[in-house]
C-alpha positions, 0 to 999 in steps of 0.5 A, a space after each residue: 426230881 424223880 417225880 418230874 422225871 415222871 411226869 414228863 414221861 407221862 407226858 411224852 406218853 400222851 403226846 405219842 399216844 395222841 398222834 397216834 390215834 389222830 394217825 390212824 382214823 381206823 383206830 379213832 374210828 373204832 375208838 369212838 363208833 363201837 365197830 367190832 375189832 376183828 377176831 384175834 387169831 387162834 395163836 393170839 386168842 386166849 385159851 381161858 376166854 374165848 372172844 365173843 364178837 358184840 351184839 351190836 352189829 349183823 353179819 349178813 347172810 349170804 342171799 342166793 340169787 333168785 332163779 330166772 327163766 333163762 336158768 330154767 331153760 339152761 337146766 332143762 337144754 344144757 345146749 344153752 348155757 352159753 346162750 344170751 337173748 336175742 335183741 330181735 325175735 326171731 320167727 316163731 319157728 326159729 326159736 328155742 324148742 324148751 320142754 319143761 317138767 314143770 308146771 305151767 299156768 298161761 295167765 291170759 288176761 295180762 299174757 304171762 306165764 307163771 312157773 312152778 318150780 321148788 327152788 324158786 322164791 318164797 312165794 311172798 317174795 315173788 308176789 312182791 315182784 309180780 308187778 315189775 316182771 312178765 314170766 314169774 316162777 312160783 313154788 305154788 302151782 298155778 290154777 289162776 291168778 286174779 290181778 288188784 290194785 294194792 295200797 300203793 296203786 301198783 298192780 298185785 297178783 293174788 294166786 288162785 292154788 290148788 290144795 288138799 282137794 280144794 282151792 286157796 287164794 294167795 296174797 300178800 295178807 297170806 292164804 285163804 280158802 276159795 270156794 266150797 270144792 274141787 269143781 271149778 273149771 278155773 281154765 275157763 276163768 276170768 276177772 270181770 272188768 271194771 268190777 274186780 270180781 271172778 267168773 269161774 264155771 264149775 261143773 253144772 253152773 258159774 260162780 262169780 266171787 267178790 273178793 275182799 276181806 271176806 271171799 264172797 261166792 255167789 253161785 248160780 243154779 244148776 244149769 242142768 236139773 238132775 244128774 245127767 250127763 252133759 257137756 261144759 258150761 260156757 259163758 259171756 258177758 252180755 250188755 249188762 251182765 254175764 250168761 251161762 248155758 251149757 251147748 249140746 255136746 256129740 251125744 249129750 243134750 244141751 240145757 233148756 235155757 241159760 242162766 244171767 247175773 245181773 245187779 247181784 243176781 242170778 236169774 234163770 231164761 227158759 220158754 217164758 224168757 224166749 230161750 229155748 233148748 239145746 243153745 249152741 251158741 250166744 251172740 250179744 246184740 248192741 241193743 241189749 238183745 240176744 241172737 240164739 244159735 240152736 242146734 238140731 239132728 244132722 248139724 241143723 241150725 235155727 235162730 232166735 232173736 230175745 230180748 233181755 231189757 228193754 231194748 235201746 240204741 243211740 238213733 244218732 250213731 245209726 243214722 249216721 251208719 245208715 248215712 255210710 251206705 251211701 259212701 263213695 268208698 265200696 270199703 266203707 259201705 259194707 264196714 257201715 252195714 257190718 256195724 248195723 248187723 250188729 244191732 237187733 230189734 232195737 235198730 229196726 224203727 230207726 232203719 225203718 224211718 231212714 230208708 226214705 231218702 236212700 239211694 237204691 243200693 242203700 235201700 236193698 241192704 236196708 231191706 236185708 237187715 229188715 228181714 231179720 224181723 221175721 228171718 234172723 240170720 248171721 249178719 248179711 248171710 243165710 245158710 245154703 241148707 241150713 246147716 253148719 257145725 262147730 268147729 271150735 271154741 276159743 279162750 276170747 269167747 269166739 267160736 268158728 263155724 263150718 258150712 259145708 253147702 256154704 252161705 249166700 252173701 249179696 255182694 256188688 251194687 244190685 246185692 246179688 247173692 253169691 254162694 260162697 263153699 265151703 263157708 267158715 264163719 267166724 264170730 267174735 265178741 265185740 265184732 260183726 260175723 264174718 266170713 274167713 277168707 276161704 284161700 287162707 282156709 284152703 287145705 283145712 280139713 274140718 272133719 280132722 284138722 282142729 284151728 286155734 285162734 288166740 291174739 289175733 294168730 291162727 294156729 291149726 293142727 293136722 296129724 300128720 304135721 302137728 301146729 302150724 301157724 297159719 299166715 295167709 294161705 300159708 300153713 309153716 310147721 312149728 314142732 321138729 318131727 320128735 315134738 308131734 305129740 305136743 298137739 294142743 296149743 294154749 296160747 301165747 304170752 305178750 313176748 310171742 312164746 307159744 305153749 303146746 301141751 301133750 293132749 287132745 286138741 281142745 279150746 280149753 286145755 290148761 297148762 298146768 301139769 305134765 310136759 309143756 312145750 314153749 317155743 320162744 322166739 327170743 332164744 335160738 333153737 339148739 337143735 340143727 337146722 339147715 334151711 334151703 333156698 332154690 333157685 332155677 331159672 331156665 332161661 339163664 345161667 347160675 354162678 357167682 361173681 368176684 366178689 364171690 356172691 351168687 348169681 343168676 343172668 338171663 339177659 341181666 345178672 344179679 346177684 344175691 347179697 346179704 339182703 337184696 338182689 343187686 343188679 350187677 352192672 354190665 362189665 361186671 363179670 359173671 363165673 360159671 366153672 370151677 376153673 373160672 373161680 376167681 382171685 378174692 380178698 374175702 379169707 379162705 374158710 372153705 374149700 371152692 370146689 369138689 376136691 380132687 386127689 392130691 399127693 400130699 405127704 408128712 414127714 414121719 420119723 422113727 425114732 429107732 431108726 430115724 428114717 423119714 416115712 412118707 404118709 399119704 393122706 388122700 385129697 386135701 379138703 381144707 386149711 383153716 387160719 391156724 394151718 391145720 389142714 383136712 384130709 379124705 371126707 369119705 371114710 375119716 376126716 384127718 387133721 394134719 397140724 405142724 403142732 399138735 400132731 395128727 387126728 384121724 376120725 373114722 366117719 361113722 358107717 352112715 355117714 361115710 362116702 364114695 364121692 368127691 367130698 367137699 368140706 366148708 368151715 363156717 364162721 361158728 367153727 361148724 364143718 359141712 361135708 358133703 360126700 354122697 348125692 343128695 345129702 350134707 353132714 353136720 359135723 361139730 369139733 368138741 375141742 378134745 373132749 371125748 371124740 374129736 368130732 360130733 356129727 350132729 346131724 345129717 341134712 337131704 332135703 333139698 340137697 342137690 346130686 353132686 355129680 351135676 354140682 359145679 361149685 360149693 362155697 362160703 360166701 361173704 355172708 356166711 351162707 353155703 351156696 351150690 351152683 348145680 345143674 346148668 341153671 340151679 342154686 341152691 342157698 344153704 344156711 347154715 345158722 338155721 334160720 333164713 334172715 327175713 330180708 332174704 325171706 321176703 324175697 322168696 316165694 310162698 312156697 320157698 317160705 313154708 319150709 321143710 318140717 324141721 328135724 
């Protein structure tokens, strides 16, 4: 009996235990999958064996998020910690003004920048991202990077780092030494299409490395024999290969001849070849053969014309040039002869036999390009004296030229020549020579102003205004008035960032080390701006209308939207004075016009006595939603609130006044008082940190006198608008930055705005 009483408490036990387990899946779960059973507590854990956690299972470690570019601009302006991309750029300008400490390198083949930085990723990690991404930050600094295709067809960067005196490249197969020592000019490197090798100058040559297994370097003779000085070697590529000479420089004489590689080889070009000494400059022909700049005393110029390889054209494609000149379309005629300037010796038979059957003026720009047999010169024009002087070299192998007599060009039908001065003469691989127009270059001194081309954008720099960009004939200041010194550009990456560093102008400056400046036009710039559209029409009247837009009428009226002017209709009332201002549903976020001394009292009371005293707190300037509202504007700004009591902010001594001030709250929290001629303060709350308020800035450019204004106020765009005067409006915006809708409607000269501050 006592044994059946056994069993069946042995029983009951595995039915509960099995309803348990089949209860609790977790339980069966560690049952059967060997998950770790977490770790007993200290009350729990067994003083004589310490829980050990089984080596099955990994605990992951903690992984630190990988640094961005946006956490480098947020470390570097703390201004942007709450600033998010813009989803459309704005003009260069506009955006964020970011100094860096860190290195920079511009990778110019594919538009990317690639910055240092020692909490970035290991290297290897960023390689791995490279591909995927257009701004890369790197622990090493950056001298070049050469792009490949790896094992995957996906495009892998291997880094070209300076070290110990020497260079080494990085991959993901680890670091290998490049190069035999520290002469390579790698800011003027490039990766040579179609054959995946580098072209690098050094000081006195080119090499060209093969870079596989093994680093192969194939280096040139020196350009120059002997130890003289001279200037920095230059290079392109011609129909076949690549040149290198080194142009005289100021005082240093330039290299007899060039050197080539092509097929594998480096071959030197002197007398025998046809290339003389002190080459300026190079300009590959399609026929193979080359067109030589040299240069002389005083800025003189002569050309040559050699032949590399035997010459050859595609007689087809010049007779059906040749065929263009005769085109009804004057455009298409001289886009016609520009292509056969660049053909050389190869094309003169061929022109030759077509000029049979041409029409006259066909036959007088036929016979132009013949006289290049005996005459070369630059295309369809010739040099007034003879003369013309570097002004520029630029990373896409172009160069730009200044004539100060000017050239003669033949132009219209008969090809009468016309002498254009100043001449700028821009030419560029892969296109004819060409004339810049010269209103676009009104204004550029070639003596002291330096103009920098890269992708397609002009860049010139003056002293006394730093790099401006170069629209039409149009020069719009970059740099705030504090950035000057970042005088050299070096380019811009695909996303439109510009990078300027501290230096002389020079085509071939490196971004590498020292501070560097990037404007980006996907961030906003921190530093305040109030950009001023005027407006006078004096045959009119300035105002606004109900709607509290303004306006300007001079027979009809229109008024100034957010992106368009609107003919306003013509029962459609126009306002003028500040009695006239009228009833509007838009929120009251500013005061409507100069304020006038009001009685207004709080209520006060002493606590000892409680009697109630009366404080007068000078002229009311504005309610905000919340109630609080602001007082005086010319020696304090007050802040009355029913809540939190009473603020009074003295004005600092430069920014107080002694004219009726008027106070505008924009929709950003931001107030503008305006309390003296001429001048608007920028005034920022900082929520009870510190002061009450912060003046941010004070802005007088284009700020009209307040003793002509007639009203200030916030319209429905946002914008601050100042009737003045009988006819004047002056539209300020206090975003810093004129919408381009609005833009486009402004003249020329209301578009190249102030230096910013």
């Amino acid at each position: 009996m006592a044994q059946l009483n056994k069993r069946v408490v042995l029983f009951i036990a595995a039915v509960i235990f099995t309803t348990l387990v089949l209860a609790s899946p977790r339980l069966w779960k560690r049952l059967n999958h060997n998950e770790p059973v977490p770790s007993p507590t200290a009350a729990t854990q067994p003083a004589t064996k310490p829980f050990t956690r089984p080596a099955t299972r990994k605990v992951a470690a903690a992984t630190k998020p990988s640094l961005t570019f946006l956490d480098v601009v947020r470390q570097a302006m703390p201004a942007m910690s709450t600033t998010r991309p813009l989803t459309i750029p704005l003009d260069l300008r506009d955006g964020a003004h970011i100094v860096l400490n860190d290195p920079v390198y511009l990778d110019r083949d594919r538009g990317e920048l690639w910055i240092t930085r020692s909490d970035a990723d290991p290297t290897p990690e960023a390689l791995k991202k490279a591909g995927e991404e257009s701004l890369h930050l790197t622990r090493e600094q950056v001298a070049f990077v050469h792009w490949t295709i790896d094992d995957n067809r996906q495009a892998a960067p291997q880094l070209i780092c300076g070290r110990d005196g020497s260079y080494e490249l990085m991959d993901a197969k680890g670091r290998r030494p490049i190069g035999k020592a520290d002469h390579y000019q790698w800011s003027n490197a490039r990766t040579w299409p179609g054959t995946g090798q580098i072209i690098v100058p050094t000081d006195n040559g080119l090499s060209i490395f093969e870079i596989g297994d093994e680093i192969k370097e194939i280096a040139s003779p020196p350009i120059i024999e002997g130890d003289a000085k001279h200037g920095r070697v230059e290079w392109l590529y011609d129909k076949r290969g690549v040149l290198a000479w080194v142009p005289p420089d100021h005082l240093l004489s330039g290299s007899n001849g060039a050197v080539r590689f092509v097929e594998g080889k480096w071959q030197r070009l002197g007398e025998a070849e046809d290339f003389p000494a002190n080459i300026l400059h190079l300009i590959p022909m399609e026929d193979g053969s080359i067109l030589q700049i040299t240069g002389g005393a005083d800025a003189a110029v002569a050309f040559h014309v050699a032949s590399l390889d035997p010459v050859s054209v595609d007689e087809e494609k010049i007779n059906t040039l040749v065929d263009q000149l005769s085109a009804d379309n004057q455009e298409d005629r001289d886009k016609a002869y520009q292509e056969l300037t660049r053909y050389g010796p190869g094309s003169w038979p061929v022109i030759r036999k077509a000029m049979k059957d041409q029409v006259a003026e066909t036959k007088l720009r036929l016979e132009k390009l013949l006289e290049s047999q005996v005459s070369p010169s630059l295309g369809e024009m010739t040099l007034v004296d003879g003369k013309m002087r570097l002004v520029g070299r630029y990373p896409d192998r172009g160069v730009l030229f200044y004539a100060a007599k000017g050239v003669s060009v033949p132009r219209g039908p008969d090809r009468t020549p016309q002498v254009v001065f100043p001449a700028w003469i821009w030419i560029h691989p892969g296109e004819p020579i060409q004339l810049v127009d010269e209103r676009k270059m009104e204004g550029i001194d070639e003596a002291n102003d330096f103009p920098f081309y890269y992708r397609d954008e002009w860049v010139v720099v003056k002293a006394e205004r730093g790099p401006s960009l170069l629209m039409g004939p149009t020069l719009t200041a970059l740099l705030h008035k504090s950035e000057l010194d970042f005088c050299t550009p070096i380019g811009s990456d695909r996303h439109g960032r510009w990078i300027f560093k501290k230096a002389s102008p020079s085509a071939w400056a490196t971004a590498e080390g020292g501070e560097t400046l990037i404007l980006d036009p996907t961030l906003p710039d921190t530093v305040p701006r109030l950009p001023v559209y005027t407006i006078h029409d004096a045959q009119g009247v300035t105002g606004w209308n109900k709607g509290g837009w303004p306006v300007r009428k001079a027979g009809g009226a229109w008024s100034l939207e957010a992106d368009r002017w609107r003919a306003m209709a013509a029962d459609e009332a126009v306002f003028t004075k500040p009695d006239e201002i009228p009833p509007t549903s838009q929120p009251v976020i500013a005061a409507t016009k100069p304020a006038t001394r009001v009685a207004t009292t709080t209520a006060a009371t002493n606590p000892t006595t409680q009697a109630i005293a009366v404080v007068d707190h000078g002229r009311l300037l504005h309610t905000d939603p919340a109630g609080r509202r602001y007082y005086d504007g010319n020696k304090s700004l007050i802040v009355a609130d029913a809540k939190n009591g009473e603020i009074t902010w003295p004005l600092p001594e430069a920014a107080q006044g002694t004219m009726p001030p008027t106070l505008i709250r924009t929709r950003e929290n931001i107030l503008f008082l305006f309390n003296a001629a001429g001048r608007v303060l920028r005034i920022k709350p900082t929520e009870g940190v510190g002061e009450p308020f912060e003046l941010e800035a004070t802005f007088t450019t284009k700020i009209p006198d307040l003793q002509s204004t007639r009203r200030i106020w916030l319209d429905p765009a946002g914008r601050i608008n100042i009737a003045y005067g009988q006819s004047d409006l002056a539209i300020l915006f206090p975003e810093g930055v004129i919408p381009k809708p609005i833009k486009l409607l402004m003249p020329g000269a209301e578009q190249d705005e102030e230096q910013p501050p």
